[in-house]
DRENLOPA-133166 format. One record per atom (N, C-alpha, C): x, y, z; atom name; residue number from 1. Coordinates in nm, 3 decimals. Layout:
<drenkes>
         x         y         z   atom   seq
         X         Y         Z     CA   NUM
...
</drenkes>
This chain:
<drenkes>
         x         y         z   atom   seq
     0.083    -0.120     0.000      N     1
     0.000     0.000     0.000     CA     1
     0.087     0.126     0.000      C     1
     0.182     0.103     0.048      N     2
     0.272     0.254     0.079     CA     2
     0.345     0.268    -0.068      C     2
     0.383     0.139    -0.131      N     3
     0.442     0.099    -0.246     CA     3
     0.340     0.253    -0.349      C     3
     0.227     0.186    -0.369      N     4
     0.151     0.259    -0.453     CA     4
     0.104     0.389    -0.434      C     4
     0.142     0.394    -0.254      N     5
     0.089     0.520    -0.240     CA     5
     0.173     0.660    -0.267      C     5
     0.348     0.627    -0.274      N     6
     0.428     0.679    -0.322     CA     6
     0.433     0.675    -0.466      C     6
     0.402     0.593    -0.560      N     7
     0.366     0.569    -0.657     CA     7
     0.294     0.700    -0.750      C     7
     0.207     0.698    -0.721      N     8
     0.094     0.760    -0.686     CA     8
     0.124     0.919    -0.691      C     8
     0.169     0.909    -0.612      N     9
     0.208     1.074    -0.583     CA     9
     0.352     1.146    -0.631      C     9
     0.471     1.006    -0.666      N    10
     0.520     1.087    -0.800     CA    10
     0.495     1.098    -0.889      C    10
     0.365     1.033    -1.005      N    11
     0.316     1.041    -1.055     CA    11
     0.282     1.180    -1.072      C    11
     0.183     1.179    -0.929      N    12
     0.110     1.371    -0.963     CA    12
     0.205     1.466    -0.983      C    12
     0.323     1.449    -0.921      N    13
     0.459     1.521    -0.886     CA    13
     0.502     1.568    -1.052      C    13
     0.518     1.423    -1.137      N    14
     0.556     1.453    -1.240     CA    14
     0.686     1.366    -1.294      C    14
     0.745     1.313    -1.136      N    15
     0.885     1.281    -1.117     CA    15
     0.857     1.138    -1.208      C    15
     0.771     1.058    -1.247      N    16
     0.792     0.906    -1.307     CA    16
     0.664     0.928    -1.351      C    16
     0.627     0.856    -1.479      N    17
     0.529     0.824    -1.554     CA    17
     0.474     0.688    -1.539      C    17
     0.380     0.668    -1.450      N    18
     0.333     0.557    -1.390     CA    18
     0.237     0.482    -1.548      C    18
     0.134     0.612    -1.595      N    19
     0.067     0.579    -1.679     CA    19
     0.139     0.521    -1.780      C    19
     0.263     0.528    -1.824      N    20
     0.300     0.520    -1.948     CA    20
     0.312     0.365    -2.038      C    20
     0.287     0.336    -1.882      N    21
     0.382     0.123    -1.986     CA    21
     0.243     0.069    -1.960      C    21
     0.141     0.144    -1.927      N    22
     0.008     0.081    -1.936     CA    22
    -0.062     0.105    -2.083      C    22
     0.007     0.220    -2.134      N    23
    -0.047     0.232    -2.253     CA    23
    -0.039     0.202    -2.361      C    23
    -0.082     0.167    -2.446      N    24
    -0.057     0.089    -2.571     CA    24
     0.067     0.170    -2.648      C    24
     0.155     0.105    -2.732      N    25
     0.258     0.174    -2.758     CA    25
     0.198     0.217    -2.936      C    25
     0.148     0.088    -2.987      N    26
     0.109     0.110    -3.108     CA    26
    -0.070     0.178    -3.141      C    26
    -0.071     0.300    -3.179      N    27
    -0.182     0.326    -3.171     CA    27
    -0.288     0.335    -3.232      C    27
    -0.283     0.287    -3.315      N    28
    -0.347     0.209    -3.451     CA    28
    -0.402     0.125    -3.430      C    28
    -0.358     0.027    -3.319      N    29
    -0.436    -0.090    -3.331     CA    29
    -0.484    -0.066    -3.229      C    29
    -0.557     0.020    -3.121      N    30
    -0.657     0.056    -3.086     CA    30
    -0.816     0.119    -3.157      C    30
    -0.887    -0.018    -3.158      N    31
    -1.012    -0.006    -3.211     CA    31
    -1.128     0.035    -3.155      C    31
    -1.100     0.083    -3.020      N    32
    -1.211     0.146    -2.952     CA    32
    -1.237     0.286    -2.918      C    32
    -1.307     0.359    -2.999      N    33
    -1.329     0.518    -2.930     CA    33
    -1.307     0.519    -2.757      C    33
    -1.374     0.492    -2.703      N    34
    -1.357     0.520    -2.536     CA    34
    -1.208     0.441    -2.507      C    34
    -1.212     0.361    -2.552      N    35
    -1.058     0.343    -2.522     CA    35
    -0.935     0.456    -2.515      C    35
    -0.965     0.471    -2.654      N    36
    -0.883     0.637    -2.698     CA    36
    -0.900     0.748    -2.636      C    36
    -0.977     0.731    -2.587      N    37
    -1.051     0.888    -2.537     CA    37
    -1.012     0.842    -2.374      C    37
    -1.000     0.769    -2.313      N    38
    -0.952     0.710    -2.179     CA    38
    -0.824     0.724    -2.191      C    38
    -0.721     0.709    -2.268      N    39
    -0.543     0.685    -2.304     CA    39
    -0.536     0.814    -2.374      C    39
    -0.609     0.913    -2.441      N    40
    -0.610     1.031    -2.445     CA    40
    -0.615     1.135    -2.362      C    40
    -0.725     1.113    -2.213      N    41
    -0.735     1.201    -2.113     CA    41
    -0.638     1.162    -2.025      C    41
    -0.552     1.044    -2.001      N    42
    -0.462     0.995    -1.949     CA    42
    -0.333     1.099    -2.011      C    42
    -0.269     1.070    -2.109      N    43
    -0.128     1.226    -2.187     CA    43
    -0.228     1.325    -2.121      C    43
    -0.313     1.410    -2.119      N    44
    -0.345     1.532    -2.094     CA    44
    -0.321     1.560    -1.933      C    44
    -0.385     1.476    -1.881      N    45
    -0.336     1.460    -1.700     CA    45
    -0.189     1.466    -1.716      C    45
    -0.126     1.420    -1.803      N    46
     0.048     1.411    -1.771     CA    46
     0.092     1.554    -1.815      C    46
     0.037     1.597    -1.917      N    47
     0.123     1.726    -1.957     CA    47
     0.058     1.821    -1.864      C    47
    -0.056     1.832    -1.805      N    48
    -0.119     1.947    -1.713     CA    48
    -0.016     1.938    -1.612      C    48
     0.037     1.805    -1.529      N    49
     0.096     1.813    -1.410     CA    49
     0.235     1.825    -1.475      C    49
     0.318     1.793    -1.599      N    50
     0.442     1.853    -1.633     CA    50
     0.497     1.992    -1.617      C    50
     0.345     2.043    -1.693      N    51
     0.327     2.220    -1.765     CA    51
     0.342     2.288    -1.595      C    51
     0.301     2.206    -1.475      N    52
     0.292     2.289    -1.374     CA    52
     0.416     2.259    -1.273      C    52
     0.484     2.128    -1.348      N    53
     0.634     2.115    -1.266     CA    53
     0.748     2.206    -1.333      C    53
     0.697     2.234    -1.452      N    54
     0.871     2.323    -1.511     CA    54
     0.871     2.434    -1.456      C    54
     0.766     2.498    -1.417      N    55
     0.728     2.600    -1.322     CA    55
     0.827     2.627    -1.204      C    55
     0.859     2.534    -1.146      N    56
     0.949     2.474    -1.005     CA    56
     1.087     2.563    -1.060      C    56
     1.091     2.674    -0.970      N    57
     1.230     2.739    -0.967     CA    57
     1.373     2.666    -0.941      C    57
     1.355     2.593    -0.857      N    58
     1.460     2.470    -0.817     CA    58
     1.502     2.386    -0.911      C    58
     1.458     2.369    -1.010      N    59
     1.492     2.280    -1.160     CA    59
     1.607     2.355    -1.179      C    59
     1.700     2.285    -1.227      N    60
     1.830     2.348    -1.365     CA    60
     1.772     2.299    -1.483      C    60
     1.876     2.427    -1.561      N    61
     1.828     2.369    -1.651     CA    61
     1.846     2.261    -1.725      C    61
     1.921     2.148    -1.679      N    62
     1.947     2.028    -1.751     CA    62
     1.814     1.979    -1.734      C    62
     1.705     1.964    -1.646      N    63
     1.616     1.918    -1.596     CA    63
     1.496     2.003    -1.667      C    63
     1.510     2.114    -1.675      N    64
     1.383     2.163    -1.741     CA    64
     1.378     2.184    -1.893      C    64
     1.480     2.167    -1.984      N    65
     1.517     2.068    -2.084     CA    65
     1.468     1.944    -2.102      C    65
     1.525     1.859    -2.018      N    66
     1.457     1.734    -2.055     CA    66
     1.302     1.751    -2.028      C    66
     1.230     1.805    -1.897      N    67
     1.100     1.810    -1.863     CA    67
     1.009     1.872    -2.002      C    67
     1.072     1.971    -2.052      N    68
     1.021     2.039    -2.199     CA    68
     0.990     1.920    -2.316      C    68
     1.158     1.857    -2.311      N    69
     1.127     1.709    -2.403     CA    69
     0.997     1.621    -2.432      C    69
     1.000     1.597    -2.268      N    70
     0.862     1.524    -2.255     CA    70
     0.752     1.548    -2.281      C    70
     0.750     1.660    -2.256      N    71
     0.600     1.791    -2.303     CA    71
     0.574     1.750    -2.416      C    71
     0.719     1.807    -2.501      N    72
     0.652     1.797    -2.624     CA    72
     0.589     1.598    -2.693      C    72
     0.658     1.542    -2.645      N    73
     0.659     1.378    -2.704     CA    73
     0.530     1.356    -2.620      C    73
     0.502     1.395    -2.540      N    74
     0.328     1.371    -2.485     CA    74
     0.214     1.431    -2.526      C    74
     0.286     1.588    -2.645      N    75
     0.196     1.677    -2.686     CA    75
     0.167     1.593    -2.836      C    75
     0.262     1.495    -2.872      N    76
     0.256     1.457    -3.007     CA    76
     0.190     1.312    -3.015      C    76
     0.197     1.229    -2.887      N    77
     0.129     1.142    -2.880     CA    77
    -0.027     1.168    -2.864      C    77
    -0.073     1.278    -2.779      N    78
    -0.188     1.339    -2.777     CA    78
    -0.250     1.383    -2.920      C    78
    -0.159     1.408    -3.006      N    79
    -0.216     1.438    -3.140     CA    79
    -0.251     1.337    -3.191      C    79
    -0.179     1.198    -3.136      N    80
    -0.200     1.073    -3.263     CA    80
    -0.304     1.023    -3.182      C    80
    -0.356     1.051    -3.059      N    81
    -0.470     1.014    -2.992     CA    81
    -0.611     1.072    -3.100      C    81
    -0.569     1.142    -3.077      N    82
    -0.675     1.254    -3.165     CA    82
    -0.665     1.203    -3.335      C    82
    -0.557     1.189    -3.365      N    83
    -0.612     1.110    -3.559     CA    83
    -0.668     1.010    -3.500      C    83
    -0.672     0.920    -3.412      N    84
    -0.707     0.787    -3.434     CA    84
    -0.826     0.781    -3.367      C    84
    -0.905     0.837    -3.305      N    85
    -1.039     0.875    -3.272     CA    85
    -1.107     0.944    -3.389      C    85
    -1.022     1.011    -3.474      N    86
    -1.132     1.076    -3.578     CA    86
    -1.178     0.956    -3.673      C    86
    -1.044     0.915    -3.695      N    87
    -1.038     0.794    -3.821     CA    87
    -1.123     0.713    -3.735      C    87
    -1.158     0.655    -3.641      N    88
    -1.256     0.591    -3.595     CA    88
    -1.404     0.640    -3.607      C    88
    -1.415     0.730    -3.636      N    89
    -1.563     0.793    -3.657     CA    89
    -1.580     0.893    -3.568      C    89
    -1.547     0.867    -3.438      N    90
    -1.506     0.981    -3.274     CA    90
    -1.532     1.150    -3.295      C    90
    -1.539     1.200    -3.185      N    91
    -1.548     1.373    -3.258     CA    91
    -1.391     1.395    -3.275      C    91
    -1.372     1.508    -3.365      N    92
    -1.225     1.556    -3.383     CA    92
    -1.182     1.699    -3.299      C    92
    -1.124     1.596    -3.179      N    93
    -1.070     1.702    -3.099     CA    93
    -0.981     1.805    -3.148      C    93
    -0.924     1.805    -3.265      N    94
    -0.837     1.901    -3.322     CA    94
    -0.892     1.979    -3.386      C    94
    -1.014     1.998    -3.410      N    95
    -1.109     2.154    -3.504     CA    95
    -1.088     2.251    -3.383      C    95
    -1.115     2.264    -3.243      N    96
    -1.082     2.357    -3.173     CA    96
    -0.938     2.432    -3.150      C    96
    -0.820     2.352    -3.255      N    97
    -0.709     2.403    -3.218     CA    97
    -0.637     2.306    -3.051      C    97
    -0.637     2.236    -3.064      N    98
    -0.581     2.158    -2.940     CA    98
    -0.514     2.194    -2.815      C    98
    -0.645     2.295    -2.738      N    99
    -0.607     2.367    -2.634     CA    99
    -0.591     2.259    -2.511      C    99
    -0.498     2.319    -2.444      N   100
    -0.465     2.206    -2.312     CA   100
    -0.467     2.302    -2.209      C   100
    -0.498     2.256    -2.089      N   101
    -0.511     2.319    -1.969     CA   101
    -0.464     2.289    -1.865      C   101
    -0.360     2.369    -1.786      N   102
    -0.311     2.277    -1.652     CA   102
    -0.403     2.322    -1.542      C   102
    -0.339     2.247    -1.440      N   103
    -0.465     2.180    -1.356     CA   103
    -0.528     2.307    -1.279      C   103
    -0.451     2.447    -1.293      N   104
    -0.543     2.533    -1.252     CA   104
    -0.689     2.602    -1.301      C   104
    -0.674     2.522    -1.457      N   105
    -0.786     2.570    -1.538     CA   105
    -0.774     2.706    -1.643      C   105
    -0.628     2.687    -1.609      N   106
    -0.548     2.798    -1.713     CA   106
    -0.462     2.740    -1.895      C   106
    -0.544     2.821    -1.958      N   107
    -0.465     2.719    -2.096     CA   107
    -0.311     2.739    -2.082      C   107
    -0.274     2.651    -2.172      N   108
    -0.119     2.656    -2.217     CA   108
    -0.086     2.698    -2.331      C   108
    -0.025     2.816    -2.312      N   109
     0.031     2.913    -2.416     CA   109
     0.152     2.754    -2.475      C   109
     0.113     2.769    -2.601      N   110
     0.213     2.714    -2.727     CA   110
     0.220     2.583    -2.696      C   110
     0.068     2.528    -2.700      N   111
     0.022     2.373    -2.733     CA   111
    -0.014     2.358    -2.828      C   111
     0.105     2.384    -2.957      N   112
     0.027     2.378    -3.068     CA   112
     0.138     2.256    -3.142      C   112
     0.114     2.311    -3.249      N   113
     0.208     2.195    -3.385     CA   113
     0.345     2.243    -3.323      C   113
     0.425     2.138    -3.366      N   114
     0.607     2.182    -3.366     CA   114
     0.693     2.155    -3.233      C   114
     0.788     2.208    -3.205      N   115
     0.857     2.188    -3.099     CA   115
     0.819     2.313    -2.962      C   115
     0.759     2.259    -2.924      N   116
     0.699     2.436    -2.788     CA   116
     0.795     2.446    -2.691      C   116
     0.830     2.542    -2.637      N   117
     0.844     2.575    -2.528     CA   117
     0.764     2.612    -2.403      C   117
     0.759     2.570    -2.300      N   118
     0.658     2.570    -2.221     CA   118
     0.701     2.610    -2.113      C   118
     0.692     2.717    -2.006      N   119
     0.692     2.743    -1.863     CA   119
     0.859     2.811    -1.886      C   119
     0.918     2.853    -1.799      N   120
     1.056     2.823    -1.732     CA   120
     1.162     2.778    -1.851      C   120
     1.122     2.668    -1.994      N   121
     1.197     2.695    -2.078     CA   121
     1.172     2.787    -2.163      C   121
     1.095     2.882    -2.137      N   122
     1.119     2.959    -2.271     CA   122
     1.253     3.080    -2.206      C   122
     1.306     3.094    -2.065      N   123
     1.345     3.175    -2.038     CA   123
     1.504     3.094    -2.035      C   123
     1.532     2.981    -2.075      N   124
     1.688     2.932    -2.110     CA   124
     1.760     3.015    -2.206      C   124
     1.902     2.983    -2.173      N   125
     1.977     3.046    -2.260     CA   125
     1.983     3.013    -2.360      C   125
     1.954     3.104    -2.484      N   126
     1.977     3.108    -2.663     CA   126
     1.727     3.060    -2.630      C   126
     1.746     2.991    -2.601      N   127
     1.561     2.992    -2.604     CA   127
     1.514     3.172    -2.596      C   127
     1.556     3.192    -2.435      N   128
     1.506     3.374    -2.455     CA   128
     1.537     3.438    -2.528      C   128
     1.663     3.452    -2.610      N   129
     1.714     3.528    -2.711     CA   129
     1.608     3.500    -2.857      C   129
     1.556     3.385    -2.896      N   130
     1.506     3.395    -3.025     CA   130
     1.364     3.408    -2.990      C   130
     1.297     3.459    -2.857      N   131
     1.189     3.467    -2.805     CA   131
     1.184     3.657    -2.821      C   131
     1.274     3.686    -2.774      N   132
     1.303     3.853    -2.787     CA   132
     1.304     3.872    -2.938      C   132
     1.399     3.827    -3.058      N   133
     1.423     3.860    -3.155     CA   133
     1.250     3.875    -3.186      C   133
     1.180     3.724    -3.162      N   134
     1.036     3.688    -3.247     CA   134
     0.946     3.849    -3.193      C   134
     0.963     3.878    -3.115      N   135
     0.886     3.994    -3.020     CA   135
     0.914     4.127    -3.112      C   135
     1.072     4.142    -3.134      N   136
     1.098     4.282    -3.138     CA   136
     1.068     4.284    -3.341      C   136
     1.054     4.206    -3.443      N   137
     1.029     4.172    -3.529     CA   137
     0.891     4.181    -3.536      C   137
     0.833     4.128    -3.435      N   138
     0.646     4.153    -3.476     CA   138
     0.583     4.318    -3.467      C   138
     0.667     4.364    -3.330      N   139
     0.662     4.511    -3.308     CA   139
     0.717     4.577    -3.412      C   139
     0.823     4.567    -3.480      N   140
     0.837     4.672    -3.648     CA   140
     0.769     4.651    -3.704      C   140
     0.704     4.506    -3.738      N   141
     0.628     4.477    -3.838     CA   141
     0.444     4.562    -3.845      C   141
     0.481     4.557    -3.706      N   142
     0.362     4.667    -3.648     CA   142
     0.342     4.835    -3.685      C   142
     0.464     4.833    -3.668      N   143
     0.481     5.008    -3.610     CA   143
     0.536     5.025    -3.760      C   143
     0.537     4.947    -3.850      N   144
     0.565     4.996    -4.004     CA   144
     0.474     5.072    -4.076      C   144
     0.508     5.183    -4.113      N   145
     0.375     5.272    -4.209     CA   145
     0.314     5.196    -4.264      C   145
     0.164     5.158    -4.355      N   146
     0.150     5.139    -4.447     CA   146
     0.194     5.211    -4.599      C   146
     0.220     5.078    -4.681      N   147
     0.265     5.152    -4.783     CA   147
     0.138     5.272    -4.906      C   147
     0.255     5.359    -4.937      N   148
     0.175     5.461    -4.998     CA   148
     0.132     5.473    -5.160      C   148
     0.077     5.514    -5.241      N   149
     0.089     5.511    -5.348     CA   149
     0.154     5.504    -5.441      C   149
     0.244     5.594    -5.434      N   150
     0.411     5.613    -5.458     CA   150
     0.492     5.521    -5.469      C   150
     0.471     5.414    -5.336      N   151
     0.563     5.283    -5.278     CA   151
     0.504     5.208    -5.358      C   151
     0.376     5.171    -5.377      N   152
     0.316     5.052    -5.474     CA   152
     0.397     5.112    -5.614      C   152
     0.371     5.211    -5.712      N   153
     0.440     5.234    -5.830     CA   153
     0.545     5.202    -5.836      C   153
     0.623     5.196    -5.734      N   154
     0.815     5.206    -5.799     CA   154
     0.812     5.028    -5.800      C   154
     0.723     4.947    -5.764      N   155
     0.750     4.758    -5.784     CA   155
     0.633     4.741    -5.896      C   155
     0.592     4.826    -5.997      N   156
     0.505     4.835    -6.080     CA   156
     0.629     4.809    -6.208      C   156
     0.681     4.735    -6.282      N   157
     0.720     4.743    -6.423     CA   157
     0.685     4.667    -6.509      C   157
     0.800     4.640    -6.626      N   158
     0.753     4.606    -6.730     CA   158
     0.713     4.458    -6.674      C   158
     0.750     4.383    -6.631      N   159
     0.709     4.260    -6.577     CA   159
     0.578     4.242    -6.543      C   159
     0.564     4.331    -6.467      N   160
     0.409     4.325    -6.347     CA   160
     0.294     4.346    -6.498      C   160
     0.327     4.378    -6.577      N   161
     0.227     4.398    -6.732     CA   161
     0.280     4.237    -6.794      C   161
     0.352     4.169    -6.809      N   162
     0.351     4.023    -6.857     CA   162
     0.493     4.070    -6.974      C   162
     0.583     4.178    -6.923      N   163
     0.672     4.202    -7.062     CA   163
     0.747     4.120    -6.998      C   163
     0.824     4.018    -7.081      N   164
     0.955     3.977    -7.039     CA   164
     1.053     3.961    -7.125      C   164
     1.173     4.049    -7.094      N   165
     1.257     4.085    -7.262     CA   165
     1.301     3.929    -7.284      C   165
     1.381     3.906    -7.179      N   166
     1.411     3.813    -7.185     CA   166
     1.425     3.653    -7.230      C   166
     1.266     3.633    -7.274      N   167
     1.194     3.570    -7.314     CA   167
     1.200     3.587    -7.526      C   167
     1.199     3.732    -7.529      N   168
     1.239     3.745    -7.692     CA   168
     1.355     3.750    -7.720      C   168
     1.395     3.593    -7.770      N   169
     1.502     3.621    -7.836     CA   169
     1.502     3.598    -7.981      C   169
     1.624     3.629    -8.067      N   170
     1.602     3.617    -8.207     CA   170
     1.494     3.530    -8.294      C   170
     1.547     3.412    -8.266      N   171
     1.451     3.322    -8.329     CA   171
     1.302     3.351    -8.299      C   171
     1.274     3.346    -8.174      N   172
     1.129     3.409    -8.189     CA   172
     1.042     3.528    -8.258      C   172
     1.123     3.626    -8.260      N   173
     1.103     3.773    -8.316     CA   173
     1.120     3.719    -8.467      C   173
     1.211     3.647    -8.512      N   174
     1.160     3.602    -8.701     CA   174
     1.053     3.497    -8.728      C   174
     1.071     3.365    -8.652      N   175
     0.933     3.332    -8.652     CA   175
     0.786     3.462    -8.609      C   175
     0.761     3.506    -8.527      N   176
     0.683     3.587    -8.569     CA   176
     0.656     3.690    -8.635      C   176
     0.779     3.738    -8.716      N   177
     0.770     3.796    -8.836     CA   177
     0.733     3.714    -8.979      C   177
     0.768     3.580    -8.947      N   178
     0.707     3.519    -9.072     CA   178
     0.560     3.482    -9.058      C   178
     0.522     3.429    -8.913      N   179
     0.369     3.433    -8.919     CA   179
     0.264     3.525    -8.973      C   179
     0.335     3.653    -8.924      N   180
     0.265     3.839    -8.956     CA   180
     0.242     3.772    -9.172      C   180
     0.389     3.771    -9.197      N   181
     0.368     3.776    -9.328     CA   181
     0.312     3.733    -9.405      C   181
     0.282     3.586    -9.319      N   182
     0.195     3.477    -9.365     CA   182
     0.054     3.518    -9.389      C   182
    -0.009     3.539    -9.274      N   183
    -0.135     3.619    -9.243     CA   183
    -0.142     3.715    -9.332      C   183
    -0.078     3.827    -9.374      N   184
    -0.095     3.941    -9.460     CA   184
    -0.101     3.867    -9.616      C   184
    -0.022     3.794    -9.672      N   185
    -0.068     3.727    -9.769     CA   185
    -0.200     3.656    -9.849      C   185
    -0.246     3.586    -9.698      N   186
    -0.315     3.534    -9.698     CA   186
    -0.462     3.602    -9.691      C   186
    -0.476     3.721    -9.639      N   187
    -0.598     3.831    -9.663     CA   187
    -0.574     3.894    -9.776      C   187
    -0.460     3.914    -9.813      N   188
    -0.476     4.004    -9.945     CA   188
    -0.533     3.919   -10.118      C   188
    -0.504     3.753   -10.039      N   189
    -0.559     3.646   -10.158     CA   189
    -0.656     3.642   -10.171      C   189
    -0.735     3.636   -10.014      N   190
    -0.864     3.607   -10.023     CA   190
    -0.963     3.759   -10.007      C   190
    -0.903     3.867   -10.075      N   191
    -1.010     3.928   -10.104     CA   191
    -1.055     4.030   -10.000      C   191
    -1.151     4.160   -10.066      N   192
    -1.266     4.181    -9.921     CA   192
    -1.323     4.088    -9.889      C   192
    -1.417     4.080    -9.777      N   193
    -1.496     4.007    -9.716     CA   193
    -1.603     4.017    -9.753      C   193
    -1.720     3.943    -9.773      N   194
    -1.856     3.998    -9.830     CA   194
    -1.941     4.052    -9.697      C   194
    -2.052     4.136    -9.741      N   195
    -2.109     4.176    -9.607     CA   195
    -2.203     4.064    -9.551      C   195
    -2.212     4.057    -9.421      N   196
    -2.353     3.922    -9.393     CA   196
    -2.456     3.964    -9.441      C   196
    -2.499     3.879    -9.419      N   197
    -2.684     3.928    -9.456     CA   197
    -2.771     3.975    -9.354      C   197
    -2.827     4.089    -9.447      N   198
    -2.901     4.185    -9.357     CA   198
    -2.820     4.295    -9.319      C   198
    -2.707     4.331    -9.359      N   199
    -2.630     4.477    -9.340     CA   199
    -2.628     4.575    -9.506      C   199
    -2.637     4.713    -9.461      N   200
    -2.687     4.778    -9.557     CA   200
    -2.570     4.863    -9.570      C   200
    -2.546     4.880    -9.673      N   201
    -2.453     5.010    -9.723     CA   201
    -2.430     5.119    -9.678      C   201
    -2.353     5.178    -9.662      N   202
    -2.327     5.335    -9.626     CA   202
    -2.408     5.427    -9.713      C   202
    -2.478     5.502    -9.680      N   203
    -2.528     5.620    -9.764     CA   203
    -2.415     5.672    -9.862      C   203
    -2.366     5.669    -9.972      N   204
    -2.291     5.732   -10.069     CA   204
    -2.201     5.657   -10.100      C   204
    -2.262     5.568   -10.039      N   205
    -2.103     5.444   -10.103     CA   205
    -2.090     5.363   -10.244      C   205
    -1.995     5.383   -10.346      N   206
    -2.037     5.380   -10.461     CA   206
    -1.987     5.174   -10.491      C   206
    -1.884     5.164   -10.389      N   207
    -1.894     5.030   -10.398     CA   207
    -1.741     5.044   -10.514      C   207
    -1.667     5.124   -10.473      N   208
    -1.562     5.126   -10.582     CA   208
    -1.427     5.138   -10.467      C   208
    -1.437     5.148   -10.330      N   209
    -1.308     5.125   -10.279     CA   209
    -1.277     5.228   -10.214      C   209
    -1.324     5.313   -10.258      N   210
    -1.231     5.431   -10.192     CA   210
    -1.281     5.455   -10.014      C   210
    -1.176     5.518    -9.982      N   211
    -1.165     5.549    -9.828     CA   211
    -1.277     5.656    -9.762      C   211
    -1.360     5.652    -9.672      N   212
    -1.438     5.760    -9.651     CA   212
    -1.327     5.858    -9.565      C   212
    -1.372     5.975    -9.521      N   213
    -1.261     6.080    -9.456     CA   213
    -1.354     6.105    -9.352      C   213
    -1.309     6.113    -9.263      N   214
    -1.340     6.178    -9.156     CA   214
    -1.360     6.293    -9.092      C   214
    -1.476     6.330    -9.056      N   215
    -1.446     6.505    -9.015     CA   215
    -1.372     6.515    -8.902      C   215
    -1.311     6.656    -8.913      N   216
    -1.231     6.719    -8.790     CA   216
    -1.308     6.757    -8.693      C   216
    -1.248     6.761    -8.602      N   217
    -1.285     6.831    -8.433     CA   217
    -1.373     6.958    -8.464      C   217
    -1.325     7.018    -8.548      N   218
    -1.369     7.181    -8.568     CA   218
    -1.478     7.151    -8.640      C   218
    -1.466     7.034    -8.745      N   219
    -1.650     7.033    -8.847     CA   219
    -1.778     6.995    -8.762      C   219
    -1.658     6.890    -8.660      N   220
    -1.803     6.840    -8.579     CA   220
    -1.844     6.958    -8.439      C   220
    -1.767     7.040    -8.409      N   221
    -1.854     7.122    -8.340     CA   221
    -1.893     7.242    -8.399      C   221
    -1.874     7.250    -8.536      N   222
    -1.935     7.372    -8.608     CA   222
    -2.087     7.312    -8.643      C   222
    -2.105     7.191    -8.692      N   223
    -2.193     7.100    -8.701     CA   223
    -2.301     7.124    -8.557      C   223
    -2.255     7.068    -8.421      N   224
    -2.360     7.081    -8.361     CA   224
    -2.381     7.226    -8.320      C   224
    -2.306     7.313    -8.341      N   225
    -2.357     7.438    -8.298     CA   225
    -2.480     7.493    -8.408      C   225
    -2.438     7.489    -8.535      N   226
    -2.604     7.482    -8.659     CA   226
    -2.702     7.386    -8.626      C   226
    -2.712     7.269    -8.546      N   227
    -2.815     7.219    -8.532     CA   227
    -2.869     7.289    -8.393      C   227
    -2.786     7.323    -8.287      N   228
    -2.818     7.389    -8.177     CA   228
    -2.899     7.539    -8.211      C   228
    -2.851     7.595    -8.318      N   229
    -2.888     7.701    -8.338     CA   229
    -3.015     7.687    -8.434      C   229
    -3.018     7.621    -8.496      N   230
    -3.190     7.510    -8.567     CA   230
    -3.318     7.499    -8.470      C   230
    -3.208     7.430    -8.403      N   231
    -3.332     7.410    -8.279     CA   231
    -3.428     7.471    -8.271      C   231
    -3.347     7.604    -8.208      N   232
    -3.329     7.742    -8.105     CA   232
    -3.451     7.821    -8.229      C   232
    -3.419     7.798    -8.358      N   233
    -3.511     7.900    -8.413     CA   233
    -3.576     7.838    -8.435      C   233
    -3.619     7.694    -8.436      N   234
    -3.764     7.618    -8.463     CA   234
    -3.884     7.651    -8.320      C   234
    -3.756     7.660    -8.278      N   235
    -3.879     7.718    -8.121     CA   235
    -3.932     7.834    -8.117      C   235
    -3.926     7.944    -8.149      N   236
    -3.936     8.082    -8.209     CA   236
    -4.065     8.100    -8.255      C   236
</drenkes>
C-alpha cells in the first residue's frame, strides 16, 4: 500500500510516468473510441501536471530541458490520440485548435504543432534570445507605415504587365515575323470580305473602294452648334 501510495504521488509530482507502460505503444491498433478517449485524457493529465512542474524554480536547466522534451513527445502522442479517434468515426478534438489546460484551469500558451516551449523553458539560454528577436520583429512589423501610393508604383514594371525581354530572343522575333507575313498574304488572296446578310450600305457608297474621310474636331462642333442654333429657331 505505501508501495503505490508513493507511486501515486510521484506520478502527480511529475517525477515518473506511472501511466506510461500501461499504454498501448502502437496506436493504430486501438479499435475502440472510449478506449482512446480514456489513453487520451490519461497524456493530458500528464502534460497538465508537467506544464505545472517546469514551473518549479529549483529545476536546472538540464532538468527543465529534458521536462520540456517530454511535453513535447506527450503533446505529439496526444495528437495521434486525436487522428485515431477521428479515423474511428469519434469527434475531432483538433477543429478547436488543441487547447490544453493545466490543472489550474489555465490554458497553455504554445500547445500547438512543432517543438513548444513551455513554462521556465522559454526563459533558457539562446531559447530567450530567439523569443526577444520573435517579439521585437512583430513590433516593427507593427509600427511599419503602411505603404503609400508612390511605394506601390516604384514595384510596378515592365514585368508586373507580362513584358519579359528576356523571353524574346532572335529566333522568336523572325518566326513571328514570318507568321505576320503569312497572315498578310493570306488576306490580301482572299479578297474583301462579303457583307452578312441583312447589313446595308453606307449612304454614298459607290462600292468602288475608296476610303471615306473623316471630319475634324472643328466640323463636328461647327456642325452641332447649326443644329443647336436650328433648334433654337424652330422654337421661335
Amino acid at each position: 500500500m505505501l508501495f503505490r501510495f508513493r507511486e501515486a504521488q510521484a506520478a502527480d509530482l511529475g517525477i515518473i510516468d506511472a501511466g506510461r507502460a500501461r499504454r498501448p505503444r502502437v496506436i493504430t491498433e486501438v479499435d475502440s473510441i472510449p478506449a482512446c478517449e480514456k489513453w487520451r485524457g490519461q497524456v493530458l493529465k500528464e502534460i497538465s501536471r508537467k506544464v505545472s512542474r517546469i514551473q518549479d524554480p529549483a529545476l536546472s536547466d538540464y532538468q527543465i530541458r529534458d521536462l520540456n522534451d517530454e511535453i513535447n513527445k506527450l503533446m505529439r502522442e496526444k495528437h495521434m490520440w486525436e487522428v485515431q479517434i477521428r479515423n474511428l468515426g469519434g469527434p475531432n478534438y483538433m477543429r478547436g485548435g488543441g487547447k490544453v489546460y493545466d490543472e489550474a484551469g489555465r490554458e497553455i500558451p504554445g500547445a500547438g504543432r512543432g517543438y513548444r516551449y513551455f513554462g521556465r523553458a522559454r526563459e533558457l539560454p539562446g531559447v530567450k534570445e530567439l523569443f526577444e528577436a520573435a517579439a521585437k520583429a512583430k513590433r516593427e512589423e507593427e509600427e511599419k507605415p503602411l505603404e503609400e501610393r508612390a511605394d506601390l508604383r516604384r514595384q510596378v514594371n515592365a514585368a508586373y504587365y507580362g513584358y519579359a525581354p528576356g523571353e524574346e530572343d532572335d529566333e522568336l522575333l523572325e518566326y513571328e515575323r514570318a507568321r505576320e507575313e503569312q497572315a498578310r498574304k493570306a488576306l490580301q488572296k482572299a479578297g474583301p470580305p462579303d457583307a452578312p446578310p441583312g447589313w446595308e450600305p453606307l449612304p454614298g457608297d459607290t462600292g468602288d473602294g475608296r476610303v471615306w474621310e473623316l471630319p475634324t474636331l472643328e466640323e463636328v462642333q461647327r456642325e452641332l452648334i447649326e443644329r443647336r442654333r436650328q433648334r433654337l429657331l424652330d422654337q421661335l
